[in-house]
N, C-alpha and C positions, 0 to 999 in steps of 0.2 A: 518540568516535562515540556517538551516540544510538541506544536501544534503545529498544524498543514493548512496553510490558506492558498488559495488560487487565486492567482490575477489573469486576465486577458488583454492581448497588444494585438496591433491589426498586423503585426510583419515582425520578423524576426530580429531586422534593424532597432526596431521599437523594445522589442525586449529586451535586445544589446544592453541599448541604455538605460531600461530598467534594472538592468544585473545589477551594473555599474553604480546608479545609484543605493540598492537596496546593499551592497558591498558595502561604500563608503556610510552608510548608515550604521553597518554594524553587522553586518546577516551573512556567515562564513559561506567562504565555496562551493561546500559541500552540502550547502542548505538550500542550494536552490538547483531548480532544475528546470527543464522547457519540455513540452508537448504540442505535439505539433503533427501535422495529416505527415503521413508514410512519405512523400515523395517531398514536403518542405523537409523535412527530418535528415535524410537522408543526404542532399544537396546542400541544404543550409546550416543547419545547427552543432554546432561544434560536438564531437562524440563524447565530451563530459559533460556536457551539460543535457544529453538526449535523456530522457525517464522510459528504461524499459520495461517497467516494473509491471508486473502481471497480478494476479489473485492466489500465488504458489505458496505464501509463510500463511497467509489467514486460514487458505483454504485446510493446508494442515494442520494446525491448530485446531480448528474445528472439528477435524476428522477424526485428529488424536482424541478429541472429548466424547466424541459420537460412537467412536470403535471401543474407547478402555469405558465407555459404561455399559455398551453391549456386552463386553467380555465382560466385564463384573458380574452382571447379571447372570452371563450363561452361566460362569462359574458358578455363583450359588446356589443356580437353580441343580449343577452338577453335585455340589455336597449335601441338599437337600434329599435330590434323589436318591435314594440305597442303590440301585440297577448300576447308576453311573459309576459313585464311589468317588467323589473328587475330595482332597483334603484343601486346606486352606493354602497350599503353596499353590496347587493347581486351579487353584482361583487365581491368584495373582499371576500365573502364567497365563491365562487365558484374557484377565484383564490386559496384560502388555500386548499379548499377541492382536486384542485386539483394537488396541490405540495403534500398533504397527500398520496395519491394515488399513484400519479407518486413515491416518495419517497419508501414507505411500498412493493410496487411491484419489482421496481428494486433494492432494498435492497433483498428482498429474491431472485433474481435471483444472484445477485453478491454475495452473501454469499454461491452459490456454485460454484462460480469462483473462481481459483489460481488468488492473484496475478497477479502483471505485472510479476516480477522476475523472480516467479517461469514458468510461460508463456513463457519467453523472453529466458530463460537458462534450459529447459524440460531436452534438449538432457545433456547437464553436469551432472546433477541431476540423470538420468537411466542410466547413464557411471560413477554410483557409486564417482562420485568427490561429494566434501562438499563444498555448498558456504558460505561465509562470507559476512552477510550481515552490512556495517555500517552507519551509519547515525552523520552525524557531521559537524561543522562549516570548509567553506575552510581553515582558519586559520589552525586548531587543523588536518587537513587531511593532507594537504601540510608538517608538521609535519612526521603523521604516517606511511603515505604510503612507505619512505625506509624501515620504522623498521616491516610494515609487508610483503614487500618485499623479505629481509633480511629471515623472518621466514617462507621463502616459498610460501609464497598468491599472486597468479598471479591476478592481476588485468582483469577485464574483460570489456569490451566497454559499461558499463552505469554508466547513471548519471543523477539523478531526485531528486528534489525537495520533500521533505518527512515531507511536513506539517502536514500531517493527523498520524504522526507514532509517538506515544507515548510521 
């Protein structure tokens, strides 16, 4: 499984050539990204390598657990009751209906949430540093981390599990 580590560079130059080396290291394309304040983003950073990623898969994940146990519950509590009359399909309909729910809702609330990242690292981010974001197996990291070292990228205190990332 792939892990998420962040580095910080003072300028997007700087993270160039951290790409570059963390590449020849071993660390695929598609495993690295940059963040960076709105207006270096925008002007500088090449559009694949930008990280637009917002709080939109976690958020619903979440919601789906939060809605289908609500709906479970009400359901029961609908078979429980005689007034109601629910049988056991209409528990699992109310279960789904309300994983749909709980999902669809905090999905749109998490799609205009940053990131954890960019949450966790705001202040680096408006002090004009450019983060590197990578995502890769400890093997292939244990590897890269002198060689972006090396090219200036100070490693910064996290480290998450990035199943949901590409």
């Amino acid at each position: 499984m792939k892990t998420r580590h962040v580095f910080v560079t003072g300028s997007v130059a700087q993270a160039t050539a951290a790409i570059a080396a963390a590449r020849r290291a071993g660390i695929g394309e598609h495993d690295i990204s940059l963040i960076a304040d709105s207006a270096i983003e925008m002007e500088e950073v090449p559009a694949d390598l930008r990280n637009a990623e917002n709080d939109f898969m976690p958020a619903a994940a979440r919601g789906a657990m939060a809605g289908g146990s609500l709906g479970l519950v009400g359901g029961l509590v609908g078979v429980v009751v005689p007034a109601i009359g629910l049988t056991i399909a209409g528990v699992a309909i109310t279960t789904l209906i309300g994983a749909a729910v709980g999902s669809w809702v905090t999905a749109l609330i998490g799609s205009m949430v940053p990131d954890e990242v960019h949450r966790r690292f705001e202040s680096e981010i408006r002090a004009g540093r450019v983060l590197l974001v990578v995502d890769e197996t400890p093997r292939v990291m244990a590897a890269a981390e002198a060689a972006l070292r090396e090219a200036g990228a100070e490693q910064l205190p996290y480290e998450a599990a990035s199943a949901m990332h590409r």
